[in-house]
Backbone bond lengths (Angstrom), bond angles and torsions (degrees), N, CA, C in turn:
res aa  C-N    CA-C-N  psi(-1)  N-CA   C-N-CA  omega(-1)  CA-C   N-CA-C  phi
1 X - - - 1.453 - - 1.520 110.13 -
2 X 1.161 105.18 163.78 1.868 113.69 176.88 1.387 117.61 -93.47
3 X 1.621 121.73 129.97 0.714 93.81 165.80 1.816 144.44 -100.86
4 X 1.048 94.82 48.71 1.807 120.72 171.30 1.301 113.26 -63.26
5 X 1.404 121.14 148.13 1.578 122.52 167.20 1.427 112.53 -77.23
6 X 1.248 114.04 128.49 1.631 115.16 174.50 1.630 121.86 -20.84
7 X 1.619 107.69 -48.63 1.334 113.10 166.83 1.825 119.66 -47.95
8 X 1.406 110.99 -53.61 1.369 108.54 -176.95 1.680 107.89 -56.95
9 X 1.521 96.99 -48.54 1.247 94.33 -168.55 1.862 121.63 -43.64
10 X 2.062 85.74 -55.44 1.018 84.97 -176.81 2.103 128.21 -51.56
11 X 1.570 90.56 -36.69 1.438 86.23 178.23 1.720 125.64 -49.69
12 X 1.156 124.35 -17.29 1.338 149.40 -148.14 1.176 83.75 -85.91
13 X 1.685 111.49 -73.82 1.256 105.34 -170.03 1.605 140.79 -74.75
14 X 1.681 97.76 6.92 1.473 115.75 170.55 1.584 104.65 -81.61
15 X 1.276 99.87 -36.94 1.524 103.91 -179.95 1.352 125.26 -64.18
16 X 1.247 106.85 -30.80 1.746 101.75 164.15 0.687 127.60 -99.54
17 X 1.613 130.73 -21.94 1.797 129.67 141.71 1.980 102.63 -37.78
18 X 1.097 128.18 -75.20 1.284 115.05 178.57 1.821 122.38 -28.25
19 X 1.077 106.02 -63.13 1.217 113.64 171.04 1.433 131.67 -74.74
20 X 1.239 105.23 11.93 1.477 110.65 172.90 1.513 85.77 -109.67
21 X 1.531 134.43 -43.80 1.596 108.70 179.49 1.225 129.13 -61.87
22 X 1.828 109.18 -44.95 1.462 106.50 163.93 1.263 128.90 -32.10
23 X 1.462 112.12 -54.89 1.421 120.84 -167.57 1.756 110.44 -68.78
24 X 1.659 118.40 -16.27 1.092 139.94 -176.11 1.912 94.52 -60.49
25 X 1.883 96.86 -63.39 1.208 118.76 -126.09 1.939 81.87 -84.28
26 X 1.198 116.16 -40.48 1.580 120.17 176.57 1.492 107.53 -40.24
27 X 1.456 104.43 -76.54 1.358 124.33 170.97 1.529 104.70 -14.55
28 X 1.386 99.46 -85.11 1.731 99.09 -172.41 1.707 137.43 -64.70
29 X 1.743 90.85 -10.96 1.617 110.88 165.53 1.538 96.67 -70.02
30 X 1.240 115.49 -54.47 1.524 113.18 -160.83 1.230 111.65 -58.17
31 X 1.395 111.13 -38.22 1.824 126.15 176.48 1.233 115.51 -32.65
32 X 1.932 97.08 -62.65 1.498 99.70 -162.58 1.617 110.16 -76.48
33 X 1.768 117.67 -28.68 1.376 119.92 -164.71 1.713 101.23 -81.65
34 X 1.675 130.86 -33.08 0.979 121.39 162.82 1.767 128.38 -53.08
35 X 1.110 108.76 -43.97 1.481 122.74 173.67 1.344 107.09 -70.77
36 X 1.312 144.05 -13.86 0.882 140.22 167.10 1.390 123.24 -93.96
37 X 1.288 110.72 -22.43 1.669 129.52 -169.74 1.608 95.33 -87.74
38 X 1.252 113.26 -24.47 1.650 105.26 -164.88 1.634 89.28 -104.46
39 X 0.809 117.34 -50.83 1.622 96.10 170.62 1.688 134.32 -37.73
40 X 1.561 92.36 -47.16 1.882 109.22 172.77 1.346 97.85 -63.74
41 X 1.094 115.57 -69.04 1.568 126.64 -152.73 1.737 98.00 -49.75
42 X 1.290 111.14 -46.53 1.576 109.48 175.61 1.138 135.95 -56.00
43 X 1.566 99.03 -19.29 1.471 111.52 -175.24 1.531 119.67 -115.13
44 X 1.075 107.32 -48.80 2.200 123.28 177.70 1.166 74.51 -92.69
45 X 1.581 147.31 -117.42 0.937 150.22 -79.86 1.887 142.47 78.05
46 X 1.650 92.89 15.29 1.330 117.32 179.16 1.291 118.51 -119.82
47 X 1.356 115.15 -175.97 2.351 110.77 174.17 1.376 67.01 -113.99
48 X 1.718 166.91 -65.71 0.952 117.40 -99.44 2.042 136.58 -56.69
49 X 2.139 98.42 -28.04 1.813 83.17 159.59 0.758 123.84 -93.05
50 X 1.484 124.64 25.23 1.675 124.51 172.61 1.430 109.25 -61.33
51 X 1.616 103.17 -38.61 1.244 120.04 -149.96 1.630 91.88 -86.15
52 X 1.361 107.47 -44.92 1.968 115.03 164.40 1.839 116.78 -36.97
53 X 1.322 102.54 -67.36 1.090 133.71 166.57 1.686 114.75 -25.93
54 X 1.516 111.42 -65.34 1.156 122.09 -167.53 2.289 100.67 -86.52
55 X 0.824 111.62 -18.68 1.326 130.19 161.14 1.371 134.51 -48.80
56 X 1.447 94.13 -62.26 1.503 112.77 166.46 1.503 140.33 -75.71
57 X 1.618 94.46 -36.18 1.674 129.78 169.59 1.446 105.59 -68.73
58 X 0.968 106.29 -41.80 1.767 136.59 176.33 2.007 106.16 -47.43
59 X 1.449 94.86 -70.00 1.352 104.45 177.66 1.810 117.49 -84.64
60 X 0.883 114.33 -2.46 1.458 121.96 161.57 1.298 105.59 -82.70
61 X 1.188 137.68 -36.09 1.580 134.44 -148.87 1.278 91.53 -94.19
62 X 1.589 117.23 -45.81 1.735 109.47 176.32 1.476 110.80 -82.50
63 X 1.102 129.17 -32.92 1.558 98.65 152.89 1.492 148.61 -36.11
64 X 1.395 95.31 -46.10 1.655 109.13 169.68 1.500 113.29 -69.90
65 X 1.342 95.90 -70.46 1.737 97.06 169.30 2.015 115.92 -23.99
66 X 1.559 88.69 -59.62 1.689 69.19 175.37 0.983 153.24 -61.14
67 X 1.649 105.25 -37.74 1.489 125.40 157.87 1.288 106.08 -43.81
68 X 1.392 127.69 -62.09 1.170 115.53 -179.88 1.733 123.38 -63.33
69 X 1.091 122.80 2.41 1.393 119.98 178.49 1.743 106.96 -110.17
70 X 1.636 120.46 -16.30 1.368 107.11 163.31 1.345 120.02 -55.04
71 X 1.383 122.91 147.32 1.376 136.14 -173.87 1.485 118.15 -79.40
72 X 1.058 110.31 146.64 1.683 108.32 -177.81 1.545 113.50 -65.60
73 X 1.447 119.07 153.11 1.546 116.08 -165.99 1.579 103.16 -67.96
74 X 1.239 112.77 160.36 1.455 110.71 154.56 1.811 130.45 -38.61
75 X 1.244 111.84 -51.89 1.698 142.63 152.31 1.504 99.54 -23.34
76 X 1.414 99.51 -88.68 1.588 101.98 -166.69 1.253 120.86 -42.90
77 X 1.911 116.33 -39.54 1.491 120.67 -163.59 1.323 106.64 -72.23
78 X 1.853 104.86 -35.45 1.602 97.92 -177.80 1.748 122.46 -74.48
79 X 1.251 121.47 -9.69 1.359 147.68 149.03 1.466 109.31 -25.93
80 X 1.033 94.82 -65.43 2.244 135.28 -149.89 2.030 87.28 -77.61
81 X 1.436 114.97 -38.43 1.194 136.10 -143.44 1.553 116.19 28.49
82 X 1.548 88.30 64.59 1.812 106.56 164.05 1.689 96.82 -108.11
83 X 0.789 126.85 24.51 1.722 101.34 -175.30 1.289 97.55 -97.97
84 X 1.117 116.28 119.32 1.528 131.02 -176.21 1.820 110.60 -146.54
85 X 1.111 88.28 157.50 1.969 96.22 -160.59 1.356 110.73 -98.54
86 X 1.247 110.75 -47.32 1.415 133.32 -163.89 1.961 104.93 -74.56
87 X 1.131 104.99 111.22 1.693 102.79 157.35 1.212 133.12 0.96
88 X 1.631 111.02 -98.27 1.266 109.37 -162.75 2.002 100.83 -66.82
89 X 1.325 126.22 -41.97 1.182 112.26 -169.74 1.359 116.96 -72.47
90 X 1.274 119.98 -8.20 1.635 116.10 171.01 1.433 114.33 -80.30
91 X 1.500 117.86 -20.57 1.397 129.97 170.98 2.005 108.14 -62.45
92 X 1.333 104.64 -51.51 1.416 126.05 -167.85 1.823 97.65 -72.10
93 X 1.307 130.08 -58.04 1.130 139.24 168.59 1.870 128.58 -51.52
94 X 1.550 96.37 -25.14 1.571 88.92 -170.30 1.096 114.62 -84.22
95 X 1.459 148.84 168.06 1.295 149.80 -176.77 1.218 88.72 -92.50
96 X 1.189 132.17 -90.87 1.213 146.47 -133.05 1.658 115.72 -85.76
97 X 1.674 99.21 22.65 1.394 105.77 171.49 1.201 135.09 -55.19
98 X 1.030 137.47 -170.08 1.502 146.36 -179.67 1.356 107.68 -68.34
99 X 1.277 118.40 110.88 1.899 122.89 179.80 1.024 106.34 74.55
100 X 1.824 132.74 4.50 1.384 118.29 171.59 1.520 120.31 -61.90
101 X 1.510 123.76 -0.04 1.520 94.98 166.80 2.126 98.90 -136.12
102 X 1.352 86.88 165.45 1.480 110.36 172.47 1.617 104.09 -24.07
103 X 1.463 110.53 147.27 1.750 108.30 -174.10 1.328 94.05 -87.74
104 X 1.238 136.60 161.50 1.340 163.94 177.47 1.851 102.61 -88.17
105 X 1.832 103.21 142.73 1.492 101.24 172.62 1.295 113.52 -48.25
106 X 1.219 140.19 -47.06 1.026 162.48 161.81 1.515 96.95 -12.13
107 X 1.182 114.91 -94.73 1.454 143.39 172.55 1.583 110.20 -41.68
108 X 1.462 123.20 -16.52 1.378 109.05 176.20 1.467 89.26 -93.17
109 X 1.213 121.98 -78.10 1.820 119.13 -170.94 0.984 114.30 -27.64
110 X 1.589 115.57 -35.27 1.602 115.61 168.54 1.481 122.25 -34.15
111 X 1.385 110.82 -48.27 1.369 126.37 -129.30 1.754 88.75 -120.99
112 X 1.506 106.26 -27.95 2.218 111.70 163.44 1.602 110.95 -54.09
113 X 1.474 81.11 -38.53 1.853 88.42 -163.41 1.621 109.63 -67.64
114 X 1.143 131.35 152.59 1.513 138.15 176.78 1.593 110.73 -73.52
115 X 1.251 150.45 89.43 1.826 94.83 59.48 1.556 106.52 -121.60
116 X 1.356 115.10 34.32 1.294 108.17 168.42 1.645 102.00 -84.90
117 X 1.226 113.93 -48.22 1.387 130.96 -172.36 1.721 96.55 -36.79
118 X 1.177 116.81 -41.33 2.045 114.52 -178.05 1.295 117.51 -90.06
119 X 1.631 100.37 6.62 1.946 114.59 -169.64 1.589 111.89 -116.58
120 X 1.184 129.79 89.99 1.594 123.89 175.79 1.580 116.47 -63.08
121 X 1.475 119.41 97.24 1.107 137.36 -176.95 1.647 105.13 -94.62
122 X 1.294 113.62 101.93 2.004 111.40 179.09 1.722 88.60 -67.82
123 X 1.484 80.30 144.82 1.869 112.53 -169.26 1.936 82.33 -67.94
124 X 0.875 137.76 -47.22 1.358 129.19 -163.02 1.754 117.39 -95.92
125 X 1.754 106.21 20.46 1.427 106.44 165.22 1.556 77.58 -125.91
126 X 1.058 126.61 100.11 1.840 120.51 149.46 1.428 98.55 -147.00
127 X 1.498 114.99 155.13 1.518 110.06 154.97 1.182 114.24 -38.68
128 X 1.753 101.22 -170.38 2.087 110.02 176.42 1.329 82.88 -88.16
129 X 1.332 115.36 -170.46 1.179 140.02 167.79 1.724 122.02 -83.65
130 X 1.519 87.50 -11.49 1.933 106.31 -169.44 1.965 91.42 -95.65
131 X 1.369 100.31 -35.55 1.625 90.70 155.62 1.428 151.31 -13.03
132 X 1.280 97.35 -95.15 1.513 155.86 66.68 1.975 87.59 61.54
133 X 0.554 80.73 -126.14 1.712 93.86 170.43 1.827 109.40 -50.02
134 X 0.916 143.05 1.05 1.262 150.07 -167.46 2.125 86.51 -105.79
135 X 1.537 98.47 -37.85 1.482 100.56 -163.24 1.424 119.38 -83.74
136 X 1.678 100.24 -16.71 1.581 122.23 -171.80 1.548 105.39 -96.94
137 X 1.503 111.33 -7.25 1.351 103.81 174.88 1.449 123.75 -123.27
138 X 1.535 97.08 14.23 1.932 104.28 148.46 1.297 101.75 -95.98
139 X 1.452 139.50 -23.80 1.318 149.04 -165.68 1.891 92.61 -67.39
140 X 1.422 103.83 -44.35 2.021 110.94 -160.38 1.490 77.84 -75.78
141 X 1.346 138.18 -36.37 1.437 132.87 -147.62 1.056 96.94 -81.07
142 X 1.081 133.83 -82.27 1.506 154.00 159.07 1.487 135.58 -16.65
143 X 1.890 108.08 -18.06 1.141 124.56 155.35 1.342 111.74 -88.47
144 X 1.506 128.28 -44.52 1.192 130.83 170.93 1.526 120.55 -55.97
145 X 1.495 108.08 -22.13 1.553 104.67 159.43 1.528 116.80 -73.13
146 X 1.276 117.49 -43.48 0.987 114.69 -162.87 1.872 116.31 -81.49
147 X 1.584 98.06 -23.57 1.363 100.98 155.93 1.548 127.91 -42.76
148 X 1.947 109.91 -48.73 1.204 105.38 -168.54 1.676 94.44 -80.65
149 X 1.364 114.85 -104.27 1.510 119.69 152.26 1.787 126.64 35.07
150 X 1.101 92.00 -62.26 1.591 105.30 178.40 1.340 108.81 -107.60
151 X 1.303 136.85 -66.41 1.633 133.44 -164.64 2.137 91.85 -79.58
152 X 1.045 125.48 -33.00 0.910 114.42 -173.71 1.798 128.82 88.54
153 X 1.624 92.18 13.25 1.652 106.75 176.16 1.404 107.26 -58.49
154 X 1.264 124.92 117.03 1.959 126.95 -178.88 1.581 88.14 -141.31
155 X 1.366 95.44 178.02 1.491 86.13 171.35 1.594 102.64 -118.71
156 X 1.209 92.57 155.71 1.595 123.44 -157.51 1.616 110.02 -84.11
């Protein structure tokens, strides 16, 4: 055992759940705005639909993400006979818990790339993946603001 206070500990392990989504959510911002930037750039020679691009992709991704992060009804769980009250056994009982499924390509390169690559994150403390993507698409939003806003990409 460690000898750390539950608190430290616990912080520890928020800290690399955090940083395993960031590094998720960069990754897949960078995906879409690189693939999009090299396409423009090859052709006009501008970001202005990068900035479209990352906007739209942007607000689709948190749409889905959310849907996918509302909770199942009361109805369904008692169906499922997961509806359970108590803590630890609703953790142990739920399907669709935290790290209950296989990581996504996505989520492995994530996790090749440095500085997860120097960080041992257990596959069963990470966000979902609907997270995860919930985080990469204020990240697309939020660059696309700052594209217009700050760099001043409009169209000309």
């Amino acid at each position: 055992m460690s000898d750390r206070p539950p608190e430290v500990v616990g912080a520890i392990r928020l800290g690399r759940k955090t940083l395993d989504a960031l590094a998720y959510a960069v990754l897949l911002a960078a995906a879409v705005a690189g693939t999009s930037a090299f396409f423009e750039l090859s052709g006009e020679g501008t970001l202005f639909r990068t900035k479209f691009v990352l906007f739209w992709v942007g607000f689709a991704l948190l749409a889905y993400a959310s849907f996918q992060l509302r909770p199942d009804s009361p109805s369904k769980m008692e169906s499922k006979g997961e509806f359970v009250t108590s803590g630890d056994d609703r953790q142990k009982k739920a399907s669709g818990s935290v790290g209950a499924q296989s990581p996504t390509r996505l989520e492995r390169l994530a996790g090749w790339l440095p500085p997860l690559r120097w960080v041992e994150v257990n596959q069963n403390d990470r966000f979902s993946t609907h997270t995860k993507q919930f985080l990469a698409a204020v990240l697309m939003l939020g660059t696309s603001m700052a594209m217009e806003f700050v760099f001043g990409i409009a169209a000309v």
